[in-house]
N, C-alpha and C positions, 0 to 999 in steps of 0.2 A: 465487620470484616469485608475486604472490596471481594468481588466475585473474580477475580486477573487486574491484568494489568493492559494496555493500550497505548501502542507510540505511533504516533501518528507525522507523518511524513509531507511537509511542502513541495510541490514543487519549484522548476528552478527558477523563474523569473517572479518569487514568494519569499515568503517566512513564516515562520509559528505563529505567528496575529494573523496568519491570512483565513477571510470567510471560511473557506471550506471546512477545512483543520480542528476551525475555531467553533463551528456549528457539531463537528464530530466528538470533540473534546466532550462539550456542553452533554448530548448523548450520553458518551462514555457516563458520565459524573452520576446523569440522572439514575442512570442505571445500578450505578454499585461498582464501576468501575475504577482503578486510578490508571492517571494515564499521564503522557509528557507529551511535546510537540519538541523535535529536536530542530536546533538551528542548524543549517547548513550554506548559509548564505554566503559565510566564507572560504567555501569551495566551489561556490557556484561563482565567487567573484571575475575567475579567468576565462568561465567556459570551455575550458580542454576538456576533449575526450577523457584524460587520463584521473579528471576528479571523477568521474562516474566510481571510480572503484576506493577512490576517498570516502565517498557517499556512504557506499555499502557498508566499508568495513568500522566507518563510523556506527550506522545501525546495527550492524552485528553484535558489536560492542557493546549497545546500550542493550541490546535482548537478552544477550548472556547475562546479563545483571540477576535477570529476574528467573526463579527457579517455578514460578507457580505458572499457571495460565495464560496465555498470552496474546494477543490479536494484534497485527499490526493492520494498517490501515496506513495509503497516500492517493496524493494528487499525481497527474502527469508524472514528473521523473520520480515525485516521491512514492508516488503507485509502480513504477520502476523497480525502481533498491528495494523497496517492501518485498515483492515480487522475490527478486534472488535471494533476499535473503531467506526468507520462508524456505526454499531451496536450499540453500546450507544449512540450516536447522532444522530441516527434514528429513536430508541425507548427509548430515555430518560430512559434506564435503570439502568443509573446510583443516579439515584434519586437527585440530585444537582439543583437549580432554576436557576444556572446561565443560563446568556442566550447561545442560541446554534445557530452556524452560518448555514447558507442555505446547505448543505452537496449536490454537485452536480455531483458527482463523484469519483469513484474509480480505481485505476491500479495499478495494481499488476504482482509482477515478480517472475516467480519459487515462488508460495505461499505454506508456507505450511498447507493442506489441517487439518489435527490434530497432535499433539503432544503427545502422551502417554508418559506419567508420568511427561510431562513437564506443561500441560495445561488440566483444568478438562472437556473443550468440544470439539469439533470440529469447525473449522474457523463459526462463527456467521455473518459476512456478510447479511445485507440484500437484498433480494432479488429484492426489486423493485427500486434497485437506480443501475443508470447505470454504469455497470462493465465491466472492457474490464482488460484479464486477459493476458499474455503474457509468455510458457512454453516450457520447453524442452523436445522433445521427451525424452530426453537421461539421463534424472535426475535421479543422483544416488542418491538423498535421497526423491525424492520426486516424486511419482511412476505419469506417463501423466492417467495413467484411472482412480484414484485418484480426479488430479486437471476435467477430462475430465467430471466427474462424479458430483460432486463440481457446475461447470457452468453450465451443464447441470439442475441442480434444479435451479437454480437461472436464465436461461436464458442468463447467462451473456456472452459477447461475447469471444471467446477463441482462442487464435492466438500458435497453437503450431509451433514449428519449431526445424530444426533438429543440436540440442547443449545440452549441458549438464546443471545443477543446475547453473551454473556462469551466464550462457549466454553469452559467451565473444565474441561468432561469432554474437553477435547480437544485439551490442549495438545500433545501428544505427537504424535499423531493431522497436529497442523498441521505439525509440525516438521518430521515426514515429509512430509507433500508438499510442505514448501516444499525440502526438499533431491530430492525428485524434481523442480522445477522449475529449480531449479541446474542439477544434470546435465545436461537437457536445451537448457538454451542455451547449458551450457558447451562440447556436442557437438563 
C-alpha cells in the first residue's frame, strides 16, 4: 500500500519529463509513494498573467482527488501554484465542500517568492505545514534574501546552494532532500 500520494509540478518554460520533476518522481517511487507530474504546458503556451490562476486551480483539482496523504512538490512557477495551493487546502479558502486530502508537505524549488503584475499577492504558503525549500545562491530571477526572507516567517527549512534559477548543478543534491522531506512526514 503507497505511504500518499505526490504531484509534482513543472515549471514554466518545462514539462513533466523535465530533470527536476523526473528525479523527484523516481524518489517518490523509491520510497512508497505514488505520484503524477501534471502537464501544464498548455497554459503556459500564452504567458499571461491570467494562466497563473489556470495553474492553480488546475492543481487544486488534481489534489482534491486524493483523500489520503499528500505532498506536493514544484519547480520555479510549479513551486509557485504548489505553494497557494497548500494554502487553500490548508485554510479552505477556496470555499468548495469537496473533501480535502491530509496536506503533509511541501518542496519547493527556486520558488517564486511574488510576482508583480502577474500575481495579486505574495507566495501564501502556510506556515505551520512542513516546508523544506531548496535555492540558488545565484538566481537570476529570483533574489536568495528574498526566498531567505520567505522561510524565515514561516520557519521553513531552506537549503540554499551555490547555482543558478535551474538548479542543474543540483539535481541530485534536490532529490535528496526531497526524500529527507518524505521520511519525515512519513514519521
Amino acid at each position: 500500500m503507497a505511504r500518499g500520494h505526490v504531484i509534482l509540478s513543472h515549471g514554466l518554460e518545462s514539462g513533466p519529463e523535465a530533470t527536476k520533476v523526473s528525479a523527484l518522481a523516481q524518489v517518490a517511487e523509491h520510497l512508497g509513494w505514488t505520484h503524477e507530474r501534471p502537464d501544464y504546458r498548455d497554459l503556459d503556451a500564452g504567458r499571461r498573467p491570467e494562466d497563473i490562476a489556470a495553474r492553480v486551480a488546475r492543481l487544486q483539482a488534481l489534489a482534491r482527488v486524493h483523500t489520503g496523504p499528500l505532498v506536493l512538490a514544484g519547480s520555479s512557477m510549479g513551486a509557485f501554484i504548489s505553494g497557494e495551493v497548500a494554502g487553500h487546502l490548508a485554510g479552505g479558502v477556496d470555499g468548495t465542500s469537496s473533501t480535502v486530502p491530509t496536506l503533509l508537505g511541501l518542496f519547493l524549488m527556486a520558488p517564486p517568492i511574488a510576482m508583480p503584475g502577474w500575481w495579486p499577492t505574495p507566495l501564501q504558503a502556510p506556515a505551520s505545514l512542513p516546508t523544506m525549500v531548496v535555492h540558488g545562491w545565484d538566481d537570476e530571477l529570483i533574489p536568495a534574501a528574498a526566498v531567505i526572507d520567505w522561510c524565515a516567517a514561516r520557519k521553513a527549512e531552506l537549503r540554499l546552494v551555490d547555482d543558478s534559477h535551474r538548479l542543474a548543478a543540483h539535481v541530485e543534491y534536490s532529490a535528496s532532500a526531497f526524500a529527507d522531506l518524505l521520511k519525515r512526514v512519513d514519521a
